[in-house]
C-alpha positions as a printed NumPy array, in Angstrom:
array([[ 70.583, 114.414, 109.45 ],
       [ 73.756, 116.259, 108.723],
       [ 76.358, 114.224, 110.579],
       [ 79.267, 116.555, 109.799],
       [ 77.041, 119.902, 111.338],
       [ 79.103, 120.362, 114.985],
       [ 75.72 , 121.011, 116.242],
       [ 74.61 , 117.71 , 115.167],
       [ 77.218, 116.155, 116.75 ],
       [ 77.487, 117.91 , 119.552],
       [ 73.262, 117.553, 119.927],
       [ 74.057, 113.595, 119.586],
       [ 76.709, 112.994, 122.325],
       [ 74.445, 115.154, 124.809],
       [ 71.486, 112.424, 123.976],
       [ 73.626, 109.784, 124.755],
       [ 75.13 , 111.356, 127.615],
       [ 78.434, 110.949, 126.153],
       [ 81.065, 113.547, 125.074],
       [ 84.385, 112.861, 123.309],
       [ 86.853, 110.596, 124.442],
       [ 90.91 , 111.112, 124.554],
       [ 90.979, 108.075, 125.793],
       [ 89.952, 106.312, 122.422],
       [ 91.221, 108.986, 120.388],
       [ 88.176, 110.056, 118.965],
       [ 87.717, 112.845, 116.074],
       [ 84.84 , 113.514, 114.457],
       [ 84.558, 114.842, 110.779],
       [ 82.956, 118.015, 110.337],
       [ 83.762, 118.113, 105.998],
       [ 81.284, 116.066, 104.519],
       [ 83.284, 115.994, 101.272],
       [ 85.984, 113.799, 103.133],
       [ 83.731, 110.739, 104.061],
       [ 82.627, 111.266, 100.756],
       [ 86.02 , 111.064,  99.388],
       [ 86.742, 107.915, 101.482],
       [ 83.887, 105.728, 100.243],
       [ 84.424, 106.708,  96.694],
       [ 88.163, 105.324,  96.93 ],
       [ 86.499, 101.861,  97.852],
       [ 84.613, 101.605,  94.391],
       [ 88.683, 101.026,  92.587],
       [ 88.124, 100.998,  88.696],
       [ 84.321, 101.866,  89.007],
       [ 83.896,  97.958,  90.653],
       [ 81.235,  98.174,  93.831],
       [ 82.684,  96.362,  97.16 ],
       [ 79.861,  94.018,  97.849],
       [ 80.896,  93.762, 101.309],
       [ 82.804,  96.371, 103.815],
       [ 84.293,  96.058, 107.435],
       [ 84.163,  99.604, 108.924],
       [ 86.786,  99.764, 112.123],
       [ 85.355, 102.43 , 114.461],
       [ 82.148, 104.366, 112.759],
       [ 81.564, 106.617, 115.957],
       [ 78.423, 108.455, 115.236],
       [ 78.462, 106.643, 111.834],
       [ 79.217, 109.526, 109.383],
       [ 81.157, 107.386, 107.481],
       [ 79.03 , 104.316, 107.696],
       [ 76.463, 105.957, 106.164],
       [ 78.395, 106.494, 102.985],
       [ 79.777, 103.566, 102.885],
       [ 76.599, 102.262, 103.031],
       [ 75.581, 103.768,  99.505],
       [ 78.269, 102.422,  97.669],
       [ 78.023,  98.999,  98.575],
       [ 75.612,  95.794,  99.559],
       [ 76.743,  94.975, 103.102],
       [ 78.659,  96.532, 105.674],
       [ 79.649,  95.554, 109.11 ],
       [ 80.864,  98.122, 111.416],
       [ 82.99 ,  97.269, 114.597],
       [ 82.172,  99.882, 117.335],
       [ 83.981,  99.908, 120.759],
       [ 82.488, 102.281, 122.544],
       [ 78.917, 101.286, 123.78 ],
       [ 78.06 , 104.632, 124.433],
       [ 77.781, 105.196, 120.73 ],
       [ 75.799, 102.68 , 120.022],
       [ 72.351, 104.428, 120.652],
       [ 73.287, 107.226, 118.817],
       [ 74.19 , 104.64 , 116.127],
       [ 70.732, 103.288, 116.035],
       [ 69.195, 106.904, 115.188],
       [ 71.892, 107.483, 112.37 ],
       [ 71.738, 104.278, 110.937],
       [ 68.218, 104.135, 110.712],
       [ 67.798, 104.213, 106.977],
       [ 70.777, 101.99 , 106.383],
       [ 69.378,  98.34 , 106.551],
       [ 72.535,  96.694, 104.536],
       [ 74.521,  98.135, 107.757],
       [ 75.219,  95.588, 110.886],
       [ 76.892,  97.444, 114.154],
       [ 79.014,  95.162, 116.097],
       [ 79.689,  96.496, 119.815],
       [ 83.722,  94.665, 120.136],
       [ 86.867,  95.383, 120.452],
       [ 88.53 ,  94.921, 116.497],
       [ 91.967,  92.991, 118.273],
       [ 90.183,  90.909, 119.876],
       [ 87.41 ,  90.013, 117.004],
       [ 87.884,  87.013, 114.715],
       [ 87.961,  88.363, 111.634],
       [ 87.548,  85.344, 110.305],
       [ 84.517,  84.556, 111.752],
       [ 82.863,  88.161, 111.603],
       [ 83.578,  87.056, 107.369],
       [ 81.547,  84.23 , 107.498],
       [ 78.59 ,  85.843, 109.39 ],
       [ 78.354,  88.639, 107.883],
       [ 80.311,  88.201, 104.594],
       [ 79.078,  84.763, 104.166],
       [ 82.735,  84.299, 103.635],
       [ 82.859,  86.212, 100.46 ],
       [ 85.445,  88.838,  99.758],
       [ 85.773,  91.849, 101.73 ],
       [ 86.849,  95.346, 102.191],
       [ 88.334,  97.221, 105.496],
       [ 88.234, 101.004, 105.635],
       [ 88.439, 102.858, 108.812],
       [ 89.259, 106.61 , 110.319],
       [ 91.739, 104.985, 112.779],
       [ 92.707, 107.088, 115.995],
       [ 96.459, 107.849, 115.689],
       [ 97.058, 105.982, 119.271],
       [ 96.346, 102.223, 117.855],
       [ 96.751, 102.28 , 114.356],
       [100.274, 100.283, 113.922],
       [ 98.538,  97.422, 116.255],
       [ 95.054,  97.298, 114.234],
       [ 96.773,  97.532, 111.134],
       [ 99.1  ,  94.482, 111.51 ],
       [ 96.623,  92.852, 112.934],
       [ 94.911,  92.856, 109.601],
       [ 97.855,  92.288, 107.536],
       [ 98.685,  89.213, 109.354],
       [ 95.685,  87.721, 109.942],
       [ 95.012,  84.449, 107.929],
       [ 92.253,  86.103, 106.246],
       [ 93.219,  89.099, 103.667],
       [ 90.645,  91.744, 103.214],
       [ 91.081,  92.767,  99.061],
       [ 92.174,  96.48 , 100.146],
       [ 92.268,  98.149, 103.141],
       [ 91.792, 102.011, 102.926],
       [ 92.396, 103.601, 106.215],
       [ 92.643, 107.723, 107.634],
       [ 96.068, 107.762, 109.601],
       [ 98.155, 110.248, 110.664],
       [100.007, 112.016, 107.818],
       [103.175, 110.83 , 109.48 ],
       [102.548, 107.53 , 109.743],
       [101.141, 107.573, 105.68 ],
       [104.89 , 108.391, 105.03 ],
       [106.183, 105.966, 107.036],
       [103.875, 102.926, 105.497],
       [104.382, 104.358, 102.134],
       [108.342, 105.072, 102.52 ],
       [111.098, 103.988, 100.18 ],
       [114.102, 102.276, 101.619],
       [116.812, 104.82 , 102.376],
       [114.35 , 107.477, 102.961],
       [114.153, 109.258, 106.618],
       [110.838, 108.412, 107.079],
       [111.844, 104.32 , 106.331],
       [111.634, 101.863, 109.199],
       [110.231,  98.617, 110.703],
       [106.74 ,  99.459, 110.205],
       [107.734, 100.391, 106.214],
       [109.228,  96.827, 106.008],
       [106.14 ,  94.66 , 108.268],
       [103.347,  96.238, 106.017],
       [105.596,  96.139, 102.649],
       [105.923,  92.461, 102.945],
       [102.098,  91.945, 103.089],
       [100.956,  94.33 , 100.496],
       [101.593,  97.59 ,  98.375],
       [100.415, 100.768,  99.549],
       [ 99.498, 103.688,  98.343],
       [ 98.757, 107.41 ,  99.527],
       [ 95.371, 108.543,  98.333],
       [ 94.576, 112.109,  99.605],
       [ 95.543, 114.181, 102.803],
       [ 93.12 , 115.469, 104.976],
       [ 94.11 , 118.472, 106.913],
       [ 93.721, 119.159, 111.081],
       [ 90.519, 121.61 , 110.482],
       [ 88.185, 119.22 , 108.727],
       [ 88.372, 117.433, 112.817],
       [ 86.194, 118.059, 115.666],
       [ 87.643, 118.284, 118.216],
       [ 90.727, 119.815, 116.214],
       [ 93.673, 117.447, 116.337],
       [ 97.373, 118.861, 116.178],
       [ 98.241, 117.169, 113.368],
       [ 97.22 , 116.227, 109.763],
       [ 96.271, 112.776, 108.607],
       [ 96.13 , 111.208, 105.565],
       [ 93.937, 108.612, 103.692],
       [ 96.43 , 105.256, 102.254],
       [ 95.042, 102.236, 100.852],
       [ 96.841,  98.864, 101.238],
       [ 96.347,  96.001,  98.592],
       [ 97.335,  92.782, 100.611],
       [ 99.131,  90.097,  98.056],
       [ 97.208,  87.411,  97.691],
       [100.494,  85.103,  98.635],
       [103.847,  86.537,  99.869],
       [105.788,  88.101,  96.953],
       [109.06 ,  86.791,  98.276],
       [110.655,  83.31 ,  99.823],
       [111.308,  83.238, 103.672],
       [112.779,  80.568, 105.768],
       [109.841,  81.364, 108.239],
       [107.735,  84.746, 108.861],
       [109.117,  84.784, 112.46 ],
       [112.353,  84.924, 111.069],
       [111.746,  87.839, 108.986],
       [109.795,  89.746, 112.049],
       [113.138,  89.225, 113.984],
       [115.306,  90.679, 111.028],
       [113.283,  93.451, 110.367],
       [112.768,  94.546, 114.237],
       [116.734,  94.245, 115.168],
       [117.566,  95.9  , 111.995],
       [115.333,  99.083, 113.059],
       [115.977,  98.327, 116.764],
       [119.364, 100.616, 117.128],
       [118.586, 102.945, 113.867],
       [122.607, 104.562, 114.436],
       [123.94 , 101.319, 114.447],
       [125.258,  99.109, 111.79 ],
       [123.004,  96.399, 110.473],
       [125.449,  93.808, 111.683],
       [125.491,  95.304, 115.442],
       [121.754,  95.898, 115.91 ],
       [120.912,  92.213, 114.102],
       [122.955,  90.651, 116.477],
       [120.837,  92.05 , 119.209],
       [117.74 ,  89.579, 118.272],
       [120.396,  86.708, 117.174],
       [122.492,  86.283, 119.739],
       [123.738,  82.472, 119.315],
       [124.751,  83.921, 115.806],
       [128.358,  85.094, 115.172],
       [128.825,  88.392, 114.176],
       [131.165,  87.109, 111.182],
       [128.776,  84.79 , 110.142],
       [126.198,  87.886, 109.781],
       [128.984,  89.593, 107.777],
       [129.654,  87.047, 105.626],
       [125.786,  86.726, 104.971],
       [126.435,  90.451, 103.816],
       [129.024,  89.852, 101.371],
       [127.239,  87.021,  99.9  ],
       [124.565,  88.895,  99.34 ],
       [126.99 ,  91.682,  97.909],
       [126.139,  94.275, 100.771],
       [128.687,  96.27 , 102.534],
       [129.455,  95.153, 106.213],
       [128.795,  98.804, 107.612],
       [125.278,  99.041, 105.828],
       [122.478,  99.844, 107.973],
       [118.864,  98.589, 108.082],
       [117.104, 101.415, 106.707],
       [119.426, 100.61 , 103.111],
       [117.482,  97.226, 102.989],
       [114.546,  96.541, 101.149],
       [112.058,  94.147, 102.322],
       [113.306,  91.762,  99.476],
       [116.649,  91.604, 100.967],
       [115.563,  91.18 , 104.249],
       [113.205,  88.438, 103.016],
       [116.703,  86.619, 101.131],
       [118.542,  87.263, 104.296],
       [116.168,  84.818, 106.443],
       [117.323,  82.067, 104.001],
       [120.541,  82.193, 104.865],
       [120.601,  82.766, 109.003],
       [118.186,  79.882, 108.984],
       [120.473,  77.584, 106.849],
       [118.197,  77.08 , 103.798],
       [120.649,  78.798, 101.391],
       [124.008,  77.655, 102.472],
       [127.102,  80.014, 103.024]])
């Protein structure tokens, strides 16, 4: 069964009495050399994931590759409607387990340990465009890391993960992800290879979560603060848009913070690096003295 033929999927929806949804931002792939593409960049220096957590498989043309290059792979569907249609495609993929949940509200944790057996794992999804900042942090700051994470985003938000500080596309969701692994952009994948057609272009990333933080903190809630009042007021200094999400803490006390840390008092966020705002926690909690 040619999962990528718009006939097929078309054919497939009608069967289920189903059609595509807006309302869960659903795209269906119509190149078969993408999903292709997408499960090759799992097997990183020729090493097979044994195990794979697929975020939304719709009519599974993914999952079925996925399925080939590895032992065991758990895919997370919302949308019961899909989940007959699931059943047919799946059919001659026994190492694949379809999960009918919601991925926020699923333990990852737990969905390890059944179907895992708490052994290391992969994530790699073809997120729609309208939840992907909240699934992906969800990931990153879970307890449990996933060894890579290789994800189909929009192209926009590819160079905003994968930004460099100072750089347009730079911001809060650049620092969140940066302090909880490197990423990388793999390949794009242009509007036409989509049915139904989507206005923009996406791209396919992969983040490699650090095993431990790279950087000392004071506390992680500290740093979340920092890095959402420093991209909070984006024409603003860093001192004035801080001092939105501190406001018990003196504005000279933030500039002499600056100084010590041999910034300039006008700087603004999107100048820091997540290093700096990682050393600048320290000090507004105390645990590097002024």
């Amino acid at each position: 069964m040619n999962l990528t033929d718009i006939t097929t999927i078309k054919a497939l929806l009608e069967t289920a009495n189903t059609g595509f949804k807006k309302s869960l931002g659903q795209n269906f792939l119509i190149n078969p050399a993408v999903p292709k593409k997408i499960a090759a960049s799992l097997t990183k220096d020729g090493e097979k994931p044994l195990n794979v957590l697929e975020i939304g498989p719709g009519i599974g043309t993914l999952t079925v590759e996925l399925s080939s290059v590895s032992d065991r792979v758990a895919a997370v569907e919302i949308d019961d409607s899909l989940l007959p249609i699931l059943e047919k495609t799946l059919a001659d993929c026994p190492n694949v387990k379809v999960i009918n949940a919601d991925i926020l509200k699923t333990d990852i944790g737990r969905l390890a340990e059944e179907q895992f057996f708490g052994e290391e794992f992969s994530v790699c999804a073809n997120l729609p465009y309208y939840i992907t900042s909240p699934i992906l942090m969800y990931l990153l700051e879970g307890d449990i890391k996933p060894r890579e994470i290789i994800i189909m985003v929009q192209k926009e938000v590819a160079q905003r993960l994968c930004a460099s500080p100072g750089s347009p596309e730079y911001g809060a969701l650049t620092a969140a992800a940066a302090w909880f692994g490197d990423c990388e952009r793999l390949f794009a994948v242009s509007a036409g290879n989509f049915l139904p057609k989507p206005k923009v272009d996406s791209e396919v990333i992969r983040i490699t979560p650090f095993k431990s933080p790279p950087y000392r903190v004071s506390s992680e809630q500290t740093l979340r603060r920092v890095i959402r009042g420093a991209f909070a007021r984006r024409r603003k200094t860093l001192v004035n848009s801080v001092s939105s999400e501190f406001p018990n803490m003196e504005k000279e006390r933030f500039v002499k913070i600056l100084s010590v840390m041999g910034l300039s008092p006008d700087i603004r966020g999107e100048r820091l690096s997540v290093e700096q705002f990682a050393e600048m926690t320290l000090y507004i909690d105390g645990e590097i003295p002024l």
